[in-house]
C-alpha positions as CSV (number, residue, x, y, z in Angstrom):
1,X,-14.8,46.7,-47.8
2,X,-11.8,48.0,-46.3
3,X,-12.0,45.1,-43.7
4,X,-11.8,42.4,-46.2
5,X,-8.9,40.4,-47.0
6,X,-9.8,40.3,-50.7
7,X,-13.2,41.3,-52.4
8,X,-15.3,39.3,-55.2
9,X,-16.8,42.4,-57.4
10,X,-19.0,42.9,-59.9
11,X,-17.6,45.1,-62.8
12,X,-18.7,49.0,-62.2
13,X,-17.3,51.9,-60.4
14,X,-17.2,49.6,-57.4
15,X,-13.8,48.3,-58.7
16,X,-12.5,51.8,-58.6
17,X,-13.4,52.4,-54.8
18,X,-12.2,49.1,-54.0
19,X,-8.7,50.2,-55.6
20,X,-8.7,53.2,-53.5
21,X,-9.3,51.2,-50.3
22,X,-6.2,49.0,-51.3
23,X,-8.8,45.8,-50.9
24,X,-7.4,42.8,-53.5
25,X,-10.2,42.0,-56.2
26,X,-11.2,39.8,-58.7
27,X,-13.9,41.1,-61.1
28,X,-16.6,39.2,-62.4
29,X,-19.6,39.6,-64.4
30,X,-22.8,37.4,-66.1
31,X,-24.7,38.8,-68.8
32,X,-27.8,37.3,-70.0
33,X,-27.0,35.1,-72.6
34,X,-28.8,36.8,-75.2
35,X,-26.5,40.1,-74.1
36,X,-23.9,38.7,-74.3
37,X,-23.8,37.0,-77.7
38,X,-25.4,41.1,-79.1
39,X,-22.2,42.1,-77.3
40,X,-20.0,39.9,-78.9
41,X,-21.2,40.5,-82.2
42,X,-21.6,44.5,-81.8
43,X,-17.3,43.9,-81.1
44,X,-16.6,41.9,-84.1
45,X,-18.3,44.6,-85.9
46,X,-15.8,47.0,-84.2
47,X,-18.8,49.4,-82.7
48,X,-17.3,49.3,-79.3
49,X,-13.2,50.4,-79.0
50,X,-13.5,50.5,-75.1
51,X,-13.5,46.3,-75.8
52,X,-11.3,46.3,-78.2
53,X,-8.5,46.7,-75.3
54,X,-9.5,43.2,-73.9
55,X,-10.8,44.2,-70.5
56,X,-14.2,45.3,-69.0
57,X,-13.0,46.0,-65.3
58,X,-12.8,49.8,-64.9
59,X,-9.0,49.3,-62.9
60,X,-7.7,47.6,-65.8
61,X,-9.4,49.9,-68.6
62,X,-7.7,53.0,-66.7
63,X,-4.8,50.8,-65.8
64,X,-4.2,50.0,-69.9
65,X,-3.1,46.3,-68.6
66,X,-4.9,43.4,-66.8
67,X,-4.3,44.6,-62.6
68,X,-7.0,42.7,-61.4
69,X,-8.1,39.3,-62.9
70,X,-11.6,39.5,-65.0
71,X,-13.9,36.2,-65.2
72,X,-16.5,37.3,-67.6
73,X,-19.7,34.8,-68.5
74,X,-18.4,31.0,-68.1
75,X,-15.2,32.0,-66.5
76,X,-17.4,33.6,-63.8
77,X,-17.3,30.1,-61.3
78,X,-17.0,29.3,-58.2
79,X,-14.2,27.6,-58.9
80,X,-12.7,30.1,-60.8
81,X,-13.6,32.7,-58.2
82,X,-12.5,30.7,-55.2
83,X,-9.3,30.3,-56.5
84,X,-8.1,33.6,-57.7
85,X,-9.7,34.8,-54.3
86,X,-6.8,32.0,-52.5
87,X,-4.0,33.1,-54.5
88,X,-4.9,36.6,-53.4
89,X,-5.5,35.5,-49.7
90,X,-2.6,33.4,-49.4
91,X,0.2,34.1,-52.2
92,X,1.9,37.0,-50.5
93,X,3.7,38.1,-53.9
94,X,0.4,37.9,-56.1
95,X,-1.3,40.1,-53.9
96,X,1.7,42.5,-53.2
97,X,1.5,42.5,-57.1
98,X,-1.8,43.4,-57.7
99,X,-1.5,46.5,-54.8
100,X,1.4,48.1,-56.0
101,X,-0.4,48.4,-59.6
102,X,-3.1,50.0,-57.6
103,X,-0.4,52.9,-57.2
104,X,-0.2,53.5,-60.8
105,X,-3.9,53.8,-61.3
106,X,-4.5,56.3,-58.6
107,X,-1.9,58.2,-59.9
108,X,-3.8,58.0,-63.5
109,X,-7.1,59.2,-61.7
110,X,-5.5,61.7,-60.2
111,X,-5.6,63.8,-57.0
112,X,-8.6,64.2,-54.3
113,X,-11.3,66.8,-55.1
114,X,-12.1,66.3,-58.7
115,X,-16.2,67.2,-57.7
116,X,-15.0,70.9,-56.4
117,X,-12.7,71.4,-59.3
118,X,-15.6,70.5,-61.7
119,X,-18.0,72.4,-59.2
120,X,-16.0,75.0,-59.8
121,X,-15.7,75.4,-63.3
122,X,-18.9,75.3,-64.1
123,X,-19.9,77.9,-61.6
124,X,-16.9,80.0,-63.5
125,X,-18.3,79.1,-66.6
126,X,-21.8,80.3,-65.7
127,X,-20.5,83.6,-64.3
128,X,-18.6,84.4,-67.9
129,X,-21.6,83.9,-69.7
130,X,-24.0,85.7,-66.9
């Protein structure tokens, strides 16, 4: 992935390595039909407040703004696609853009070695109450 000019992805944890391998993205993601509209309806009913910020890419839900451009259902076309994928190939300042708000997220997920540190506190945890 790191080899690639700019990536298509689907939305998922994928976004978040991408992000760390400083490869451009655009997200985007088809549900069935039928999961989609129970979606929809389960947001206007205000179950879900993860939606309720606007985006469904995990960059942009840590991020608290759009980073990387989302195409969800219909929007998710290949004409759609292809062209945010140009502007991210080939307009220099759009893609600087989107990589230097990469920063900010890895500095909102914070430093290398988050498995240890939670490694470790659970094998502390398990000793205290040994």
């Amino acid at each position: 992935m790191s080899a690639c000019d700019a990536i298509v992805a689907a939305s998922g944890t994928v976004t978040l390595e991408i992000l760390l391998l400083d490869t451009p993205m655009v997200v985007a993601y088809k549900l069935s039909p039928m999961t989609y509209r129970f979606g929809r309806l389960l947001v206007r009913l205000g179950q879900f407040s993860l939606v309720n910020l606007g985006f469904f890419s995990l960059v942009n839900l840590v991020a608290g703004e759009e980073v990387v451009c989302e195409l969800l259902q219909d929007e998710a076309n290949a004409e759609a696609i292809s062209a945010e994928l140009y502007r991210l190939i080939f307009d220099q300042e759009h893609r600087r853009t989107q990589m230097s708000a990469f920063e900010g997220v890895r500095k909102k997920l914070g430093n290398k070695g988050a498995s240890k540190r939670a490694a470790a506190l659970a094998i502390a945890l398990m000793e205290k109450y040994d």
